[in-house]
N, C-alpha and C positions, 0 to 999 in steps of 0.2 A: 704649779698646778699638780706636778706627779707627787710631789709632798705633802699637801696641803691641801688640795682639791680646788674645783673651779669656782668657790662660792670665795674662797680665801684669795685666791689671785684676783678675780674681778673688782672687790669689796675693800681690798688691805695693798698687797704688792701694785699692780696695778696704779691705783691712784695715787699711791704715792711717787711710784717712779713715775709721772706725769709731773707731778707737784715739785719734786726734788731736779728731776732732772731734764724735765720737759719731755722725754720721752717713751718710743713706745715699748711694753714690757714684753709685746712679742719677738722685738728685736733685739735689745740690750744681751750683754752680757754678763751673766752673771760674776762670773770669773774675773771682770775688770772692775767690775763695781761694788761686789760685795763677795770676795775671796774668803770672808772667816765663814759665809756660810758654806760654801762649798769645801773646805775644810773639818767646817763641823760636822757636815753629813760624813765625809770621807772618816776620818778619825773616829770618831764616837760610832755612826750610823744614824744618830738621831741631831735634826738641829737643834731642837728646844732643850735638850739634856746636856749638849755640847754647850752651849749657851750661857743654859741654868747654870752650871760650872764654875763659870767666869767671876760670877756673883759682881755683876755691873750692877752701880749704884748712881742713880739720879744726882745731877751737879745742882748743889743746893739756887743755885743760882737761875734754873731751868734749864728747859734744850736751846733757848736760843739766846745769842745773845747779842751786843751790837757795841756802839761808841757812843757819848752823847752826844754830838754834833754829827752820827751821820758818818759813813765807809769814809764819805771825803778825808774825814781827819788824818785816816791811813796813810793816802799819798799826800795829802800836805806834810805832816811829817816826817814821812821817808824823802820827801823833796827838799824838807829844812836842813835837814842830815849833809846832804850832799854838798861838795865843795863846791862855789862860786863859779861859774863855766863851765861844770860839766857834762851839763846836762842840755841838749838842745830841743826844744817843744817844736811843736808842730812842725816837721820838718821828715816829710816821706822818705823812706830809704827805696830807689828805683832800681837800682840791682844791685847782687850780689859777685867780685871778681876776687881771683886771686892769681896773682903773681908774684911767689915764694911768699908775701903777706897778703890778708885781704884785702880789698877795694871796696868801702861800701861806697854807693855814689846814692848822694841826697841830693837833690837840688842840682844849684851852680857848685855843690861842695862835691870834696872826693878827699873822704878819711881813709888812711891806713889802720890796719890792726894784727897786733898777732892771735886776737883770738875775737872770737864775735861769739853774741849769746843770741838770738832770734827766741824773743817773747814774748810771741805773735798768734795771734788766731791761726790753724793750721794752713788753713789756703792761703793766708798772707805768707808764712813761709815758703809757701811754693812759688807768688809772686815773684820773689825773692830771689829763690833759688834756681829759677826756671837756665836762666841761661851759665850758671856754674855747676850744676850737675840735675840732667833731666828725669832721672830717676829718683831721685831724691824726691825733688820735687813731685813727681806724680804721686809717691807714697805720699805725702802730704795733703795732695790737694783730696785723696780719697777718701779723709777722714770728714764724715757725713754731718752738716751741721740742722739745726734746728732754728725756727725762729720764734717769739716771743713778741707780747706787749704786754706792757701792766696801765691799770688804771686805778691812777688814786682817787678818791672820793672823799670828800669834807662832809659831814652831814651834822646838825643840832643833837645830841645825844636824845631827848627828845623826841627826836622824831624814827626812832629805831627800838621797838619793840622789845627784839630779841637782848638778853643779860650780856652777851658778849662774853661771856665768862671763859676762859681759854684766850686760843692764839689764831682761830681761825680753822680752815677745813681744805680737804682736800677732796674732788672730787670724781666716782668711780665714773668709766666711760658708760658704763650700762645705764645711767639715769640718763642721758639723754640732755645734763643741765652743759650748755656751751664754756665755761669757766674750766681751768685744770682745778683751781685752787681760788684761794681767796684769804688774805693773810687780817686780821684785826690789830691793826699796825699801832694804835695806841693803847689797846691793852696788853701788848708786845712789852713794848717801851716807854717808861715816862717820858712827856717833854714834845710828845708828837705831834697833840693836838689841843689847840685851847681851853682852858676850863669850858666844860658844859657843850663841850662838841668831842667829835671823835672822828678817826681817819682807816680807810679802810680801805685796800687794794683787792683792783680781781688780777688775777693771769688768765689770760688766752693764747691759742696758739700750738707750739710744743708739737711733737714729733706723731703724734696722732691726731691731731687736727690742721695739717701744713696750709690750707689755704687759708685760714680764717683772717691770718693779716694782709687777704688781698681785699680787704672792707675798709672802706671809708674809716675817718675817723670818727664820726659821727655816727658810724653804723656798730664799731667797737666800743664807744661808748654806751652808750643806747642797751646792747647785749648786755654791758656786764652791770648798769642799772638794774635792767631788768631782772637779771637774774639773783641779786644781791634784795631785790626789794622783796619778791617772792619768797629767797631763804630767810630772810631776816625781818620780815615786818615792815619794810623803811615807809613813812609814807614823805610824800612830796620831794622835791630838786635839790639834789647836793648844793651844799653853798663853796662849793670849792672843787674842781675837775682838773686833773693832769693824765693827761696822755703818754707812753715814752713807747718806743720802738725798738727794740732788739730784733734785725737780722741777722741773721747767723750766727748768734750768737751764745749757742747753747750745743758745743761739741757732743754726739753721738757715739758712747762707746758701746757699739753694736758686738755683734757675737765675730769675732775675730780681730778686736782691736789688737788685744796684748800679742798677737802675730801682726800686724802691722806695724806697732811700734817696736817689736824686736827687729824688723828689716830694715827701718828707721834708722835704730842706733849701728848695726853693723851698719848701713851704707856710711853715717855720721864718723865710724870709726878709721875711712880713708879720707876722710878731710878732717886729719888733726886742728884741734882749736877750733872747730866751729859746733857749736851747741845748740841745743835748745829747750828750752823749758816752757810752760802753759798750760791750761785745764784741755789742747787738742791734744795732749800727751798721757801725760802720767796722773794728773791731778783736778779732780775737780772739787770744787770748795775752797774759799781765802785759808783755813788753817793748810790743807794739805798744796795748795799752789804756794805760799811762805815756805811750807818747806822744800818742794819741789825746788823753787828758786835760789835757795841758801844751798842747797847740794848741789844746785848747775852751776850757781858763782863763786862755790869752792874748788870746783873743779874747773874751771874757767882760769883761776887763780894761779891754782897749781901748774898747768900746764905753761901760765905765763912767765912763774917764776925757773921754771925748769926747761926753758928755751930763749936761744938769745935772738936779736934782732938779725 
């Protein structure tokens, strides 16, 4: 807004930090989420000059990209990777102890470790940690979440007006339309949607409209019809409706995050070998949690090979 003015933040930043990150743009932090801008003003004094600079060139490939089968492919992959046993599914970890090594206790189990990695939604870490260090844990549980729902839509191509041309829209809070976003999921990606039909998602929800998934599912659905039929021409009943539910599931790096998590890693820094990595931390986005992860299970490593039992 003091850059840019209030026509650029309600119209551009705005709805995009809705879109991107489900949240709201009067609370985020810039500083955690977007540090080259806050560098580029500091350094140069101008963003767009700072910027222009850089000379960033479109990945021929577009802005978004995906897998053919679908994120699944990710962790089935990284699950083929892994040796035979080592991995146990669905099995809750109920506390966290230590007695010279950790205790994690799952279940009727109880593993020893010398070093643990917790790569966990933030409040799950405090779950966690609640009874091996209480301070820890409340810095965790403070880190503010969001909730979400998306709803897919099947429709007869036919029956949708609009050229679909692009990847979809993000939507400012000033128009009043209930949706953050709304992605055009098979002009996205080949492979989405059958010949002669197409597939199209709304998002609801997000850090500026927190009650909206206290609605039926019926009544979410319904909304984001409506509002997709209005922007886009659709006439008549999707031939195809999925519903999904994200509680909490979209970590809030409000204005004092990167001081929360620097209190984080010192308090972390007197319980040698115990880590942690996830988008309630340092990372949001699959490229930047990948790396996030590779630099916590390096350091996880390190510490294992440089202490004995």
């Amino acid at each position: 807004r003091r850059r840019f003015g209030t026509e650029a933040l309600d119209y551009l930043a705005e709805p995009l930090l809705a879109g991107i990150h489900a949240g709201d743009a009067e609370r985020l932090s810039i500083q955690a989420l977007f540090p080259r801008f806050a560098d580029a003003e500091r350094r140069a004094g101008s963003v767009l000059r700072s910027l222009g600079s850089l000379h960033i060139r479109p990945s021929p490939q577009g802005a978004f990209v995906s897998l053919p089968g679908g994120l699944g492919e990710l962790v089935d992959t990284v699950s083929l990777a892994l040796q035979p046993g080592t991995a146990r599914l669905s099995a809750a970890v109920t506390a966290l102890g230590r007695t010279g090594v950790f205790t994690v206790e799952s279940g009727d189990a109880s593993l020893q470790a010398r070093a643990v990695i917790l790569s966990v939604p933030a409040y799950a870490a405090a779950g966690v940690l609640r009874g091996l260090d209480a301070t820890l844990a409340g810095l965790c549980d403070a880190v503010p979440y969001a909730s979400t729902a998306t709803i897919a839509l099947g429709y007869r191509r036919d029956q949708i007006s609009h050229p679909l041309a692009g990847s979809g829209f993000v939507v400012p809070r000033v128009e009043g339309n209930p949706l953050l976003a709304a992605t055009w999921v098979s002009s996205k990606w080949p492979g989405r949607a059958p010949d002669g039909h197409v597939l199209l998602r709304g998002f609801l929800g997000g850090g500026r409209d927190p009650h909206r998934l206290d609605r039926t599912d019926e009544e979410l659905i319904k909304v984001t019809r409506d509002a997709l039929a209005d922007t886009l021409g659709i006439q008549g009943s999707p031939v195809v409706t999925r519903l999904s539910r994200f509680p909490r599931q979209s970590p809030q790096y409000e204005v004092g995050h990167l001081q929360r998590v620097a209190a984080i890693e010192a308090r972390l820094a007197s319980l040698p070998g115990l880590f942690m990595a996830g988008s309630g931390f340092r990372a949001i986005g699959i490229p930047d949690c990948i790396a996030d992860g590779r630099d916590t299970a390096a350091r996880a490593a390190a510490f294992v090979a440089t202490t004995g039992m």
